[in-house]
C-alpha positions in Angstrom: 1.7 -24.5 3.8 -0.4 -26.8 5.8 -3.5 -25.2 8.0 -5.9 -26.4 10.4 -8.9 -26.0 7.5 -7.1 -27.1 4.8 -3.5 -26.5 2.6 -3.0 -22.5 2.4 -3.5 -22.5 -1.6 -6.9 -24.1 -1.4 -8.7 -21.5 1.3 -11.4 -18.7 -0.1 -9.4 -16.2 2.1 -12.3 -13.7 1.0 -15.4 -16.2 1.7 -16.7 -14.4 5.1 -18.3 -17.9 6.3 -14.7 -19.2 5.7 -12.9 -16.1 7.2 -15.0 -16.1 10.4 -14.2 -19.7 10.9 -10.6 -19.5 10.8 -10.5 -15.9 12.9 -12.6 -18.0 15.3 -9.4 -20.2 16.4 -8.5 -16.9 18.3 -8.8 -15.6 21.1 -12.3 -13.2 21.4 -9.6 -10.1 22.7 -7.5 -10.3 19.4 -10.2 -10.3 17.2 -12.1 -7.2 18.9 -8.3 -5.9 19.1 -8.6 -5.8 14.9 -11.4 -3.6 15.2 -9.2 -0.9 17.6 -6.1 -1.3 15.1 -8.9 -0.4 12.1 -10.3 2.3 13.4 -7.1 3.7 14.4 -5.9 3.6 11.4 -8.0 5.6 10.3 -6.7 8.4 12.7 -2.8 7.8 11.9 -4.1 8.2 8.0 -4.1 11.5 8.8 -0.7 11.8 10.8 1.9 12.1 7.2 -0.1 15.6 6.3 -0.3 16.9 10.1 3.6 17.9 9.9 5.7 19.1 7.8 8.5 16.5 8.2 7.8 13.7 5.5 6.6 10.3 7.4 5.6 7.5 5.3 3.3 4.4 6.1 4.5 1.0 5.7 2.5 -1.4 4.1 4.4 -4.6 6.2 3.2 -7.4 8.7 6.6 -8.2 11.0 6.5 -10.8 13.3 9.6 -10.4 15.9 11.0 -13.5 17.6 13.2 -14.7 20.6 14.6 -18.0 19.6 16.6 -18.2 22.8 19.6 -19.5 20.8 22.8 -18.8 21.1 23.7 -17.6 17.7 21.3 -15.3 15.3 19.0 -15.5 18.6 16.2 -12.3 17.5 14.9 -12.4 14.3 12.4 -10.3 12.4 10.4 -11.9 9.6 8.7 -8.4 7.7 5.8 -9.7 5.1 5.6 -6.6 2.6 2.7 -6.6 0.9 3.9 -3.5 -0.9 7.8 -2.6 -1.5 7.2 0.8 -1.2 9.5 3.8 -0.6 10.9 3.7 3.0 11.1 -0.4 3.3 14.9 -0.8 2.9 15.4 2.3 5.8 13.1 -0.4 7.9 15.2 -3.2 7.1 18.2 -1.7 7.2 17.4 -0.5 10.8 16.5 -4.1 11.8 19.5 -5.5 10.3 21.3 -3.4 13.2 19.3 -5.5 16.5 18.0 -8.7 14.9 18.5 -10.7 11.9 16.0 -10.1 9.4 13.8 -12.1 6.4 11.8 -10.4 3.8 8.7 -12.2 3.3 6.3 -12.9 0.0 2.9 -13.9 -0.6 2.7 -15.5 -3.8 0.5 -18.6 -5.8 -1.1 -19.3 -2.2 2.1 -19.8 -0.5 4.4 -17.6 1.8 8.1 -17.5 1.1 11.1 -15.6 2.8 14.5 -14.6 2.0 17.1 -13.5 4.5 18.2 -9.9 4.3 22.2 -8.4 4.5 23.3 -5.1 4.4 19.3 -4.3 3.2 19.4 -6.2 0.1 18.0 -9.8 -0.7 20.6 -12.2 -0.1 19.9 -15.6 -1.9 16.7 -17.0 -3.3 13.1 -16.9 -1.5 12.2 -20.7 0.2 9.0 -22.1 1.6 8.4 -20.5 4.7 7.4 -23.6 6.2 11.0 -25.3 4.9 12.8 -22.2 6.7 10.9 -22.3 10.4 11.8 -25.8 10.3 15.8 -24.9 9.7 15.7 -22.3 11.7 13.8 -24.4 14.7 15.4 -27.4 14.0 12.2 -28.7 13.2 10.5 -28.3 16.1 7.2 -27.9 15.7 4.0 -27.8 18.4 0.5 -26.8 16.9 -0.8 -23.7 18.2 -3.8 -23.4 20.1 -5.6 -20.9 21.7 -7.5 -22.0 25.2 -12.0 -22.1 24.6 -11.8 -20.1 27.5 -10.8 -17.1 26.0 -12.6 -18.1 22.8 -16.2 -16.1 23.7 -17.7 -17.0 20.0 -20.6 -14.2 20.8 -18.3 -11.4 20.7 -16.0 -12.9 18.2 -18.8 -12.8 15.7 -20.1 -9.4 17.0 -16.7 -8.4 16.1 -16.1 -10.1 12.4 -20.2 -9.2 11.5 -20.5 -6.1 12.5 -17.6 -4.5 11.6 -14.6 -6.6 9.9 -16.3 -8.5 7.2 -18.0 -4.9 5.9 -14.9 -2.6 6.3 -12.7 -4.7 4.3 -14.9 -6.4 1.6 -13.1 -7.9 -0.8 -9.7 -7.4 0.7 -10.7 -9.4 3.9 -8.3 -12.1 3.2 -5.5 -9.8 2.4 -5.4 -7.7 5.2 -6.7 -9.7 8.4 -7.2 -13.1 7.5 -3.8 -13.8 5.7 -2.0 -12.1 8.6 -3.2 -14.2 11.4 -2.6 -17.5 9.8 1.1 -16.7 9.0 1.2 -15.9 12.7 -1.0 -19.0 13.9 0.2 -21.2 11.2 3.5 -19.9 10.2 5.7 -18.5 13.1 4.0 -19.3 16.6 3.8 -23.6 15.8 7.7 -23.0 15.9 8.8 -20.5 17.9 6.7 -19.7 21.2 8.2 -15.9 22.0 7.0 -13.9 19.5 5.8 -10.5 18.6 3.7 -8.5 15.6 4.6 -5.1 15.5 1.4 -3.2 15.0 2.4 -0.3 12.6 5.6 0.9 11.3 6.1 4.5 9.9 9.5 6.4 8.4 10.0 9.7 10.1 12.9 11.6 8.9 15.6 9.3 9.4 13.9 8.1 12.4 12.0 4.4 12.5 8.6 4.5 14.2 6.7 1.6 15.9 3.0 2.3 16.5 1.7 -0.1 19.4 -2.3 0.2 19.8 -3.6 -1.0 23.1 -7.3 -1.4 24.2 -7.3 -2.0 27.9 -8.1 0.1 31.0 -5.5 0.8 33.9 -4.4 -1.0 36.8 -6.2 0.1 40.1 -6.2 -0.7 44.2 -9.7 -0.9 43.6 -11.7 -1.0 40.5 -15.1 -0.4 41.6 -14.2 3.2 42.8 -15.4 5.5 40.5 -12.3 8.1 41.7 -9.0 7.1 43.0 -6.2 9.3 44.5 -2.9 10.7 42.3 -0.2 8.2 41.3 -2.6 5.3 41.8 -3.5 4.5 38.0 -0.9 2.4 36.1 -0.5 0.4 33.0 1.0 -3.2 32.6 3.5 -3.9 29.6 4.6 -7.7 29.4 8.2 -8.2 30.2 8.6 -10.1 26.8 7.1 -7.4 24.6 9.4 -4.5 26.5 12.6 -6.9 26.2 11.5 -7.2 22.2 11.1 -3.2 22.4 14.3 -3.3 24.1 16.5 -4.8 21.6 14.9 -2.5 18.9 15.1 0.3 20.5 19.3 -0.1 21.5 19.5 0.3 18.2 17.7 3.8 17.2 14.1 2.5 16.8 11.5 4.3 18.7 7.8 3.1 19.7 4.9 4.6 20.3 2.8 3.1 23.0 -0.9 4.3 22.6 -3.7 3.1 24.4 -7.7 3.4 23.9 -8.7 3.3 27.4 -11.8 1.5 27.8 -14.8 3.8 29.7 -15.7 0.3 31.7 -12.6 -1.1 33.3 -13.7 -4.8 32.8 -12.4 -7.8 31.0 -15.7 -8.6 29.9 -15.9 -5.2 28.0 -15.4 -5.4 24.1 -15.1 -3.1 21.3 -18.3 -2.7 19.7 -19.1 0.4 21.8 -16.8 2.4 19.5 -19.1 2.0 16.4 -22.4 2.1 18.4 -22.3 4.4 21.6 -21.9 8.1 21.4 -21.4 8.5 24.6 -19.2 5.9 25.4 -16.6 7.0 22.2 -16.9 10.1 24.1 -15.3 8.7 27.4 -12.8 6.6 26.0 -9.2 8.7 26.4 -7.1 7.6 23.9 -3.2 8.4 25.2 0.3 7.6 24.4 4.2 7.3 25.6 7.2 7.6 23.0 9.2 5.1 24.6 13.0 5.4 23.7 16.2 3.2 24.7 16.6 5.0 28.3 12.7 5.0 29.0 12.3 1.4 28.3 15.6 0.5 30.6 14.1 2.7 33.6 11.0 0.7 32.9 12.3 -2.6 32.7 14.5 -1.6 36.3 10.8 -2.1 38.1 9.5 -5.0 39.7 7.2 -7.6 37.9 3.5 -7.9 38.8 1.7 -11.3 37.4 -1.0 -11.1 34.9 -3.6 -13.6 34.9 -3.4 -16.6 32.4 -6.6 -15.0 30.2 -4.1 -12.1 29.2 -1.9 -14.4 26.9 -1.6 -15.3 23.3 -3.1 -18.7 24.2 -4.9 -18.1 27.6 -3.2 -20.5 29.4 0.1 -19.4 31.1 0.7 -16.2 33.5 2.6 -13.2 32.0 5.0 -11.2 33.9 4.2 -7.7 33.6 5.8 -4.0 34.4 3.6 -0.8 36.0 3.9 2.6 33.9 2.4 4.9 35.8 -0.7 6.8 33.6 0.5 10.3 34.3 3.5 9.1 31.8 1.4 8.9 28.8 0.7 12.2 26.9 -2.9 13.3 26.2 -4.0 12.8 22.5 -7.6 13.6 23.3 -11.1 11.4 23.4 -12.0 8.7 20.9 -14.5 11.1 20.0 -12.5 14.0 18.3 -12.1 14.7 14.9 -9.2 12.3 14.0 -6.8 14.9 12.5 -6.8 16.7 15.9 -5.5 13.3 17.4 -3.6 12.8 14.3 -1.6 16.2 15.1 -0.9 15.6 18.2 0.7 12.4 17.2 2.9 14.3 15.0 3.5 16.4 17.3 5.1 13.6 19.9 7.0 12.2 17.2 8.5 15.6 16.8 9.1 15.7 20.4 7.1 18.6 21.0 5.8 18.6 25.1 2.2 17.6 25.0 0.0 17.5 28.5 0.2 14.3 30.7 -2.6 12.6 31.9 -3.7 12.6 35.0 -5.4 9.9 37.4 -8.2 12.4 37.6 -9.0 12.8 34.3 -9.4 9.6 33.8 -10.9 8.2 36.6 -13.8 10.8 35.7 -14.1 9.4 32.5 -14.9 5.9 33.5 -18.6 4.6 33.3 -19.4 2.0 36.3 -21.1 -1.3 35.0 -24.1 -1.4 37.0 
């Protein structure tokens, strides 16, 4: 597979110089975004021996895609690194919304093979050979705007945290995922979707979502605002993708880590280096099922600026979810299993206390 820096075989995926450059083609928000997912990963470790129903972690990548045709129109490409127990429940489940492709890493090259009744049905092909077929070959280079490409904070990012929590499995787990992405899926297809986490429940499919963003105001610069003002924007694309999976029995659950400075021009790196500021970040969720994503998606649209895109340069459409809709898993701050139990517990559908606009607000730090 052809990349900007070179064919796919040939890149040091675990050089750090090389690493850094091709993370750099993204936008500064995804990478610091990698930083939130790590670290919150390390709170949903905990999450399998919080309960005593059995939930197992997938080791996948999936990309879920709109191709706007008339005929096989979603599909779901799922790179496993490991086929471990629970997979074929994952696919299976797929099978029943979208039409899916198991996908390989192998000799420097990606290769898929399409999935029926949750076995392998043919041989694996170039994944490059299969976007064009199932594109008919269209094919427009992804790029992501400079404007939204602040190379400060995408090295604060990749130095001070990525490159040393992952070592020698760099290129594995965050490098090798954004170029099948980049260089794989979005050249073809423009509507498209990584599902964060994926965890086995019971019978039950789980989709973890991790957000790092801070609600939607009248006015940001208050330090308090009154009851039923705070919301949170979903893009319409993502909750139409959620949509489709969820009509089918899959559940997701939408958790945000609410920044303490409601600001674009926040990052992440507060989380490994301010006490206090761990300590004011809430960190919430909302089990979102088929008839709370359809009341959702029965609201009217807001308009997100261009910076809030994959690319940065075209307006999303968005939905409000009011805050006091999200369930209270505690402060960044807490021991993670405390968090970790309380995200069993939602999963279990046990009633866990809302949010309010109040406690929120009061958590906020004001830029000076």
């Amino acid at each position: 597979m052809d990349t900007p820096w070179g064919p796919l075989a040939g890149l040091k995926l675990d050089d750090p110089e090389e690493a850094v450059k091709i993370l750099a083609a993204d936008k500064h928000q995804l990478i610091e975004g990698l930083v939130v997912e790590s670290l919150f990963d390390q709170i949903v470790a905990s999450v399998p021996e919080s309960t005593e129903q059995k939930i197992i972690a997938l080791d996948v990548d999936s990309a879920v895609i709109d191709t706007m045709r008339r005929s096989e129109r979603w599909l779901c490409l799922v790179w496993a690194r490991t086929e471990s127990e629970g997979l074929g429940r994952y696919l299976q489940a797929l099978e029943k919304c979208v039409t899916p492709y198991l996908v390989r890493y192998r000799n420097g090259e990606f290769e898929a093979v399409r999935i029926r009744e949750g076995r392998r049905a043919g041989n694996y092909h170039p994944l490059p050979e299969l976007m064009q077929e199932l594109s008919g070959s269209r094919m427009t280079r992804f790029e992501v705007d400079p404007a939204v490409r602040n190379v400060n904070r995408q090295k604060q990012a990749f130095w001070g945290f990525l490159s040393e929590h992952y070592g020698n499995r760099l290129g594995n787990r965050v490098v090798l995922p954004r170029i099948l992405m980049n260089c794989g899926i979005q050249p073809y297809f423009r509507r498209v979707w990584n599902l964060d986490r994926v965890f086995i429940s019971g019978n039950s499919v789980w989709i973890f979502e991790i957000k790092h963003k801070y609600p939607i105001a009248p006015n940001t610069r208050r330090q308090s605002v009154s009851p039923g003002a705070l919301h949170f924007g979903i893009n319409d694309g993502e909750l139409g993708m959620l949509q489709k999976l969820s009509d089918t029995g899959i559940r997701c659950l939408h958790t945000i880590l609410v920044k303490p400075v409601w600001s674009k021009d926040a990052g992440s790196m507060y989380l490994l280096n301010d006490l206090e500021m761990r300590s004011r970040a809430a960190v919430i969720a909302l089990a979102l099922d088929s008839s709370k994503i359809h009341r959702i998606m029965g609201g009217r649209s807001g308009q997100s600026a261009a910076h809030t895109s994959i690319t940065g340069k075209s307006m999303l459409s968005y939905k409000r979810i009011p805050a006091s809709d999200f369930s209270v898993l505690g402060r960044f701050s807490d021991p993670p299993q405390d968090i970790a139990r309380r995200i069993a517990a939602i999963m279990a559908e046990t009633a866990m206390p809302h949010a309010t606009d109040m406690w929120i607000s009061d958590l906020r730090k004001v830029a000076p």
